[in-house]
C-alpha positions in Angstrom: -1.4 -14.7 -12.1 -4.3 -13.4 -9.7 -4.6 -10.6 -8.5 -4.2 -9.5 -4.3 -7.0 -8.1 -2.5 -5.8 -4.9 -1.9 -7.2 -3.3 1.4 -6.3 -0.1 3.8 -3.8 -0.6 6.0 -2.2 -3.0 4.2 1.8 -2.0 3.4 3.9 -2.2 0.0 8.2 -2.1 -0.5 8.6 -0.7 -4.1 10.9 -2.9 -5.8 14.7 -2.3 -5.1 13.8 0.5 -2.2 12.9 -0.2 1.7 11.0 2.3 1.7 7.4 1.0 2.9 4.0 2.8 1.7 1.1 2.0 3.9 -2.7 2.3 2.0 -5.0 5.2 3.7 -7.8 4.8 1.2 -9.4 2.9 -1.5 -11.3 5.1 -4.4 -12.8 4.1 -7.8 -12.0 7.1 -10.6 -14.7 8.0 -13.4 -14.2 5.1 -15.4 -14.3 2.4 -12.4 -10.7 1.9 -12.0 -9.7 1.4 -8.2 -6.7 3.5 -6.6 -4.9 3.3 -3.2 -4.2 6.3 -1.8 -0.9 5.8 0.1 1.2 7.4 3.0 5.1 6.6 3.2 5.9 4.8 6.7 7.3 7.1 8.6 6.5 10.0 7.4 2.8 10.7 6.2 3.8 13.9 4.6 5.1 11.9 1.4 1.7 10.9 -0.1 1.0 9.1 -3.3 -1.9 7.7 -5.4 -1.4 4.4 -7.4 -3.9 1.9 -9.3 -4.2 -1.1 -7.7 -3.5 -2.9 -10.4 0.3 -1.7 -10.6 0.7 -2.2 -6.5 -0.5 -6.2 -7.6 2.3 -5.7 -10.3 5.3 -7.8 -8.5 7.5 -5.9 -11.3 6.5 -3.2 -9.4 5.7 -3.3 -5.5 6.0 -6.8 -3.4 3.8 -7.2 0.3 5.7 -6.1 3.2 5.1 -7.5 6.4 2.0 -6.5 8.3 3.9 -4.4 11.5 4.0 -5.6 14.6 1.1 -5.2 17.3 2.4 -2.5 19.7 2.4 -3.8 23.6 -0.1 -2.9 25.8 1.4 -1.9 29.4 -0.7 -3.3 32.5 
């Protein structure tokens, strides 16, 4: 299966959970492996850091839907 691009901003729903978790930042470890670091929707306090390879994982983590553009008043 190929693999997602995985870019910031973009939001992940654990499998079985609603809970959304929206990538802050992409960064490459010692050995060249890329991680997302990611902030819960919501409530940024609740951080975590994941290898992008386990949010492509559909075992794992599924796309959720890109949030709605907030409306501009005139």
């Amino acid at each position: 299966m190929p693999r997602r691009e995985v870019v910031v901003g973009q939001r992940f729903t654990p499998t079985g959970s609603s809970v959304q978790w929206e990538v802050r930042e992409l960064v490459k470890d010692a050995e060249g492996i890329i991680h997302a670091r990611l902030t819960r929707v919501g409530d940024p306090s609740h951080t975590k850091t994941l290898s992008v390879g386990a949010l492509n994982d559909m075992r794992l983590f599924r796309p959720a839907p890109a949030p709605l553009p907030e409306a501009v008043a005139c």
